[in-house]
VEXTIDO-393152 format. One record per atom (N, C-alpha, C): x, y, z; residue in three letters. Coordinates in Angstrom, 2 decimals, padded with zeros to 5 digits. Example, Ala and Ser with C-alpha at 12.3 -4.5 7.8 and 13.67 -1.06 7.14 Angstrom:
2
((013.19,-005.69,007.80),'ALA'),
((012.30,-004.50,007.80),'ALA'),
((013.20,-003.30,007.80),'ALA'),
((012.85,-002.25,007.08),'SER'),
((013.67,-001.06,007.14),'SER'),
((012.90,000.03,007.87),'SER'),
// end
This chain:
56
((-024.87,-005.50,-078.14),'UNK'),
((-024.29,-004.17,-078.07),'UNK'),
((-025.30,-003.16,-077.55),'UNK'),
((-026.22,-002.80,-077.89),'UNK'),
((-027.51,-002.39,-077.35),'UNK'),
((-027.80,-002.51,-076.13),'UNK'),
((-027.66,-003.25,-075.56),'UNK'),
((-027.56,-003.74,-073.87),'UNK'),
((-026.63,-002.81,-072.94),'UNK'),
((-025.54,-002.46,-073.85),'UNK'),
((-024.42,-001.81,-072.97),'UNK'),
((-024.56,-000.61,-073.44),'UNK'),
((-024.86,000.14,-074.37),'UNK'),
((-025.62,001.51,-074.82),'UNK'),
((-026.45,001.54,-073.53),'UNK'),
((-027.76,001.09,-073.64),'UNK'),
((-028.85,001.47,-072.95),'UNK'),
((-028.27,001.77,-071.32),'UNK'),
((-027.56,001.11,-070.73),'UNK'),
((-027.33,000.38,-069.69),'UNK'),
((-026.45,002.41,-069.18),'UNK'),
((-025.14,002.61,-070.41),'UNK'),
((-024.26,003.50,-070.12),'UNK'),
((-025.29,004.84,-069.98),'UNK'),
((-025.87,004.95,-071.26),'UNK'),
((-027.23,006.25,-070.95),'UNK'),
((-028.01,006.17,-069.64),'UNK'),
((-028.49,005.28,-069.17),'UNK'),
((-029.30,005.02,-067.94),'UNK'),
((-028.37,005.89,-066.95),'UNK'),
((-026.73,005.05,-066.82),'UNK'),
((-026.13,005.92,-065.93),'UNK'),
((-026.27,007.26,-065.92),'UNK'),
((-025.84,008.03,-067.06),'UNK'),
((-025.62,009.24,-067.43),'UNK'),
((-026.67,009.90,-066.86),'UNK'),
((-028.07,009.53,-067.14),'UNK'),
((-029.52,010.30,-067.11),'UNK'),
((-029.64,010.36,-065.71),'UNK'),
((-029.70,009.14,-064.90),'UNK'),
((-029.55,009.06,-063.52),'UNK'),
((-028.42,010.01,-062.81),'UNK'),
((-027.15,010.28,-063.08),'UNK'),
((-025.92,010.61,-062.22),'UNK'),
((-026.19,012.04,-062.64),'UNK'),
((-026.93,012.59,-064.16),'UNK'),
((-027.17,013.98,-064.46),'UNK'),
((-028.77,014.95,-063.16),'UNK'),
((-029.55,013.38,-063.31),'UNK'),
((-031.02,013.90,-062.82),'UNK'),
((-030.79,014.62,-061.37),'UNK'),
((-029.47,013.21,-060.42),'UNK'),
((-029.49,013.33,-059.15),'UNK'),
((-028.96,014.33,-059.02),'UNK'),
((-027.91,015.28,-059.77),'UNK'),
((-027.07,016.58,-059.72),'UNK'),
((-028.39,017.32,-059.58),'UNK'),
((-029.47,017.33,-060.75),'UNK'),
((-030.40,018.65,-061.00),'UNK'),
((-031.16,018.51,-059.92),'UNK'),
((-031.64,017.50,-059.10),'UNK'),
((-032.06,017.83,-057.98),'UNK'),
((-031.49,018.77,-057.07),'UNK'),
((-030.43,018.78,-056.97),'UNK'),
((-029.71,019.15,-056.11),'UNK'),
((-029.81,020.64,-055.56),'UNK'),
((-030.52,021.10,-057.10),'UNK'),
((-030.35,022.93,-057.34),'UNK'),
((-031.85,023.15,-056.12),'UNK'),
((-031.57,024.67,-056.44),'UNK'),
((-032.37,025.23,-055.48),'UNK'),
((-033.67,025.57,-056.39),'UNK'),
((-033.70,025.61,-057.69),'UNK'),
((-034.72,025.45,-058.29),'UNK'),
((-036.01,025.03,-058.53),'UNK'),
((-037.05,024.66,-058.11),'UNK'),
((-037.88,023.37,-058.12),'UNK'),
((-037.98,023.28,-059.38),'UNK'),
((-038.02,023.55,-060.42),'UNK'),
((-038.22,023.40,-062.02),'UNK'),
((-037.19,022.49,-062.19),'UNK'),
((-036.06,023.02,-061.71),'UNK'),
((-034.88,022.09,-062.06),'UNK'),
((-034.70,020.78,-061.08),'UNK'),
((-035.38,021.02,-059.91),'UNK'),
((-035.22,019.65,-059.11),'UNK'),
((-035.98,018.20,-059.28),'UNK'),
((-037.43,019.21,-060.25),'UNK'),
((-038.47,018.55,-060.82),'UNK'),
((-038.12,017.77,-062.05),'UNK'),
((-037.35,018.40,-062.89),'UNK'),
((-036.74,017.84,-064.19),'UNK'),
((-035.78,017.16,-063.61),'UNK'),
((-034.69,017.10,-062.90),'UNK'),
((-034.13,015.59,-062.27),'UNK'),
((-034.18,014.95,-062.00),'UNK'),
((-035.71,014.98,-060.96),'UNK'),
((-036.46,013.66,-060.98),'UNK'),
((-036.65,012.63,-061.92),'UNK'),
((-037.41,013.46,-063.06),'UNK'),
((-037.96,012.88,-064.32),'UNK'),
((-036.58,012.16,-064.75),'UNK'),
((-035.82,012.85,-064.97),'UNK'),
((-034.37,012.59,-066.05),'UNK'),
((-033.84,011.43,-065.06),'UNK'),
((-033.58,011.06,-063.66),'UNK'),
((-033.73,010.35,-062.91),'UNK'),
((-034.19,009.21,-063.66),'UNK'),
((-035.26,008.84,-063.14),'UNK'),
((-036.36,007.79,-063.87),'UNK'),
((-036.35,007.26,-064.82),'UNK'),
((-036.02,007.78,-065.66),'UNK'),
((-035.55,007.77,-067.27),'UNK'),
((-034.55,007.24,-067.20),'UNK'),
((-033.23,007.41,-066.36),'UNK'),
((-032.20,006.77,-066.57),'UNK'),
((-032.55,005.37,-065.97),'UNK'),
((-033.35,005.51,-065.21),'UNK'),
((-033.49,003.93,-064.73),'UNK'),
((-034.08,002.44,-065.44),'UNK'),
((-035.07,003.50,-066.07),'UNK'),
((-036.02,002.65,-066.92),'UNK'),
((-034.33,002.08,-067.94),'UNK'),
((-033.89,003.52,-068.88),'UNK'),
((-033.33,002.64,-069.43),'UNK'),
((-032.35,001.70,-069.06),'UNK'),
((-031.89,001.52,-068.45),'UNK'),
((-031.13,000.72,-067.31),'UNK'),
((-031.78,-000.36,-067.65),'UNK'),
((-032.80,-000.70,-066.97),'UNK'),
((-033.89,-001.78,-066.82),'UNK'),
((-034.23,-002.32,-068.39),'UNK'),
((-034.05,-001.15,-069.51),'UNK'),
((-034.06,-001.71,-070.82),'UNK'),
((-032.90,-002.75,-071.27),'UNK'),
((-031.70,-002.10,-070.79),'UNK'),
((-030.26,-002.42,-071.39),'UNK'),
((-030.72,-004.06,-070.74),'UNK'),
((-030.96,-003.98,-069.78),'UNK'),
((-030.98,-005.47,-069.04),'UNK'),
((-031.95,-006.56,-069.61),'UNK'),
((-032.93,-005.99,-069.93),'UNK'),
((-034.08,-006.94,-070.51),'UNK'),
((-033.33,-007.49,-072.13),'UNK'),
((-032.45,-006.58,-072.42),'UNK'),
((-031.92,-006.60,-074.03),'UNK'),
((-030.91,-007.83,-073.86),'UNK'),
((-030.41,-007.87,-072.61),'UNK'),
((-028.97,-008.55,-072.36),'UNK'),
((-029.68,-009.70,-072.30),'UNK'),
((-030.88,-010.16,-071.43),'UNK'),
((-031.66,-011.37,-071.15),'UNK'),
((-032.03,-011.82,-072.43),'UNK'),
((-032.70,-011.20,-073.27),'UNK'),
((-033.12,-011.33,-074.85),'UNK'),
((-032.41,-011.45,-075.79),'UNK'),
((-030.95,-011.19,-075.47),'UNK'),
((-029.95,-011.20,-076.71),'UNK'),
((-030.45,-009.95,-077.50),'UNK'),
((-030.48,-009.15,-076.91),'UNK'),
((-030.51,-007.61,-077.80),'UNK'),
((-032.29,-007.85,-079.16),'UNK'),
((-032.63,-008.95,-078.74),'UNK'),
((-033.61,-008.56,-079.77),'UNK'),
((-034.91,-007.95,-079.93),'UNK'),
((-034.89,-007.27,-078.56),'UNK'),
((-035.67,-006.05,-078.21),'UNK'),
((-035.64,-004.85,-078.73),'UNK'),
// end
């Protein structure tokens, strides 16, 4: 279950970061990056959990 948590947040963080880039802000384009990344990693978590049987 953990696998598909991590996996749905990853989206979220990613599909939120690539919006905040978007602004004309650099503070805010800078923090989308980050939030970006973050969604990926966890992404990359949900997956390692799925390989492991969640016992990560």
């Amino acid at each position: 279950m953990g696998e598909l948590v991590d996996k749905v947040k990853g989206n979220v963080n990613e599909a939120v970061g690539k919006a905040k880039q978007k602004s004309n802000d650099p503070d805010t384009r800078a923090e989308g990056a980050a939030q970006e990344v973050k969604g990926k990693t966890q992404q990359v978590k949900g997956s390692v959990k799925g390989a492991l049987g969640d016992k990560v």
